[in-house]
DRENKE-793208 format. One record per residue (C-alpha): residue number from 1; residue in one letter; x negated, y, z. Coordinates in steps of 0.1 Angstrom, whole numbers. Layout:
<lumvexs>
<lumvex NUM, "A", <X, Y, Z>>,
...
</lumvexs>
This chain:
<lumvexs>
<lumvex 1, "X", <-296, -103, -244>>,
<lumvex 2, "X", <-303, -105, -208>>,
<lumvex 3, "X", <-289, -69, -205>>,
<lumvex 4, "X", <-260, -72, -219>>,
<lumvex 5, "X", <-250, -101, -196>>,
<lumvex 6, "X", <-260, -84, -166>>,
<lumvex 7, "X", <-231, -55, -182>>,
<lumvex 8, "X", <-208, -81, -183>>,
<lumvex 9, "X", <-209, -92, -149>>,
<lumvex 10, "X", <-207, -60, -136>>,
<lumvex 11, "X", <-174, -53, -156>>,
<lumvex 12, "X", <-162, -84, -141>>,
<lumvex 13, "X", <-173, -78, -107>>,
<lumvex 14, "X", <-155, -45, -108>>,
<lumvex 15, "X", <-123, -61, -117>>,
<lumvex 16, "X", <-127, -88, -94>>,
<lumvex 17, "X", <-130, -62, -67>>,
<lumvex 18, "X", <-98, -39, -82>>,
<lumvex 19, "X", <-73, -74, -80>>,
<lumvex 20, "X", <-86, -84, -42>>,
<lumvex 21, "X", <-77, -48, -35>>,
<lumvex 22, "X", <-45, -51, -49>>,
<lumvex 23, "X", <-38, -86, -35>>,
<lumvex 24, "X", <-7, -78, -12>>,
<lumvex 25, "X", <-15, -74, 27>>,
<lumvex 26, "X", <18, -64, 43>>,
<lumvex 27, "X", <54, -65, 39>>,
<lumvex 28, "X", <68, -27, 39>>,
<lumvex 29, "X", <93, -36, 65>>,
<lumvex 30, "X", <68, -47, 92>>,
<lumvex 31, "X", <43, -18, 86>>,
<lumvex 32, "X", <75, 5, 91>>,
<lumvex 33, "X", <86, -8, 121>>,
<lumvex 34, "X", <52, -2, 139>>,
<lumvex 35, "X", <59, 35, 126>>,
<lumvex 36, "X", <93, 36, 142>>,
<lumvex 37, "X", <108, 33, 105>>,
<lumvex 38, "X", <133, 10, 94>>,
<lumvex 39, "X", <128, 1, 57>>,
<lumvex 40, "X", <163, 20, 48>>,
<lumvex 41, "X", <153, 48, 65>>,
<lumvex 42, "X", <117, 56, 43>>,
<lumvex 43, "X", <133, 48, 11>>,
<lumvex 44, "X", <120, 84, 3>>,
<lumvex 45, "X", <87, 77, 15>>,
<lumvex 46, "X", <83, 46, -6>>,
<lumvex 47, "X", <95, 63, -40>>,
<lumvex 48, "X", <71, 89, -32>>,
<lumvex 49, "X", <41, 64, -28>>,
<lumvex 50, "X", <50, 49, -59>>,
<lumvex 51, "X", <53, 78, -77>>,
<lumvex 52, "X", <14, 87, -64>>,
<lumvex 53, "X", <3, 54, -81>>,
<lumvex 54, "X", <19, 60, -111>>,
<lumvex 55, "X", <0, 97, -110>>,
<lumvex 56, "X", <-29, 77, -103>>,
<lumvex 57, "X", <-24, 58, -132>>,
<lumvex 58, "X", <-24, 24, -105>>,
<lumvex 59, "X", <-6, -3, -114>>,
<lumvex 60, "X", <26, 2, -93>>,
<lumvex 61, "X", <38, -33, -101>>,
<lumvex 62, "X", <9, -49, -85>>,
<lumvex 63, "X", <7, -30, -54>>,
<lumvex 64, "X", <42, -27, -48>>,
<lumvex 65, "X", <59, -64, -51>>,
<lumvex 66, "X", <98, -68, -43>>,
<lumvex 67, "X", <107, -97, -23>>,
<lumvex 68, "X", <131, -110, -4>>,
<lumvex 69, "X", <134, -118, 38>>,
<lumvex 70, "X", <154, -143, 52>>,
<lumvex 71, "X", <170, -135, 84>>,
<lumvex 72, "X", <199, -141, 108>>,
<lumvex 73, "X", <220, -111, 89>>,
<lumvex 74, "X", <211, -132, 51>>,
<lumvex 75, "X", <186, -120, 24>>,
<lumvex 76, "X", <169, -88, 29>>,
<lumvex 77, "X", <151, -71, 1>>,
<lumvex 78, "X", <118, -58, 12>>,
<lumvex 79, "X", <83, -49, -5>>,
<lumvex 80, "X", <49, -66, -3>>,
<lumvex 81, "X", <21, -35, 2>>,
<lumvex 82, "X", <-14, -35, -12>>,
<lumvex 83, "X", <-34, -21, 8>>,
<lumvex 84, "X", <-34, 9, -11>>,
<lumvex 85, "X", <1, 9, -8>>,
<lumvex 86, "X", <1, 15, 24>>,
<lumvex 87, "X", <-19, 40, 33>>,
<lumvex 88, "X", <8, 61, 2>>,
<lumvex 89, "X", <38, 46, 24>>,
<lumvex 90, "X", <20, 61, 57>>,
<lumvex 91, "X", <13, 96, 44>>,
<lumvex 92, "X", <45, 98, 28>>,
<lumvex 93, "X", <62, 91, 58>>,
<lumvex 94, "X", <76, 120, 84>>,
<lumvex 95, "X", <48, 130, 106>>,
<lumvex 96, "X", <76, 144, 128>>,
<lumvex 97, "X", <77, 109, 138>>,
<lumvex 98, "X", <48, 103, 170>>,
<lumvex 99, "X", <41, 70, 155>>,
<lumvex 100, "X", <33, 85, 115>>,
<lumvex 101, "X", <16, 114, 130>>,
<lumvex 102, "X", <-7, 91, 149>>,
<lumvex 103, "X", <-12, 66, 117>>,
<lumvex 104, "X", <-22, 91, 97>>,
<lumvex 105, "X", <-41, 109, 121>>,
<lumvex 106, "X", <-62, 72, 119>>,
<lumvex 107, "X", <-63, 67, 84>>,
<lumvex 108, "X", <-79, 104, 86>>,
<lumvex 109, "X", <-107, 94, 111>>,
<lumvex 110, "X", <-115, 57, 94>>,
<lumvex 111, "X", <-130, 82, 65>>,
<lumvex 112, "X", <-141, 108, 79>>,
<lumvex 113, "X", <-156, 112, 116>>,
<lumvex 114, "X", <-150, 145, 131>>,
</lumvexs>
């Protein structure tokens, strides 16, 4: 009996852990912008990171979440990121760019150190 408990929990702690990673962390349009990038500009980008969750079998409706920003020009559709959004957005973007090149030079050495 006791085991089968402890099985639960650990299912449960798993999916606890897959919705906080989930949970949105950034709006599209400000990540962007630090990357030189306005949000009509990496419309490319964004399809392709949603087309790597969808590969991936992700959820793209939870990690990518349309919203709207209100502004001095009106309402302004924009995207709330996962974290794992993200990090698609940044390596789908044009490494031409100084900015992208550098992000994803980052994301490179937060996993690996060389």
């Amino acid at each position: 009996m006791l085991q089968s408990i402890d099985y639960l929990d650990e299912i449960l702690e798993q999916q606890h852990r897959a919705a906080r990673e989930m949970e949105p962390v950034f709006y599209a349009s400000e990540l962007l912008e630090a990357l030189g990038y306005r949000l009509s500009e990496a419309a490319g980008a964004l399809d392709r990171a949603m087309q790597a969750c969808a590969a991936l079998h992700i959820p793209v409706e939870l990690n990518f979440r349309r919203t709207y920003c209100c502004n001095t020009a009106g309402m302004e559709a924009d995207w709330l990121l996962s974290g794992l959004a993200g990090y698609f957005l940044v390596v789908n973007c044009d490494p031409r760019h100084p900015a992208v090149a550098r992000a994803q030079l980052h994301l490179l050495r937060k996993r690996y150190s060389f």
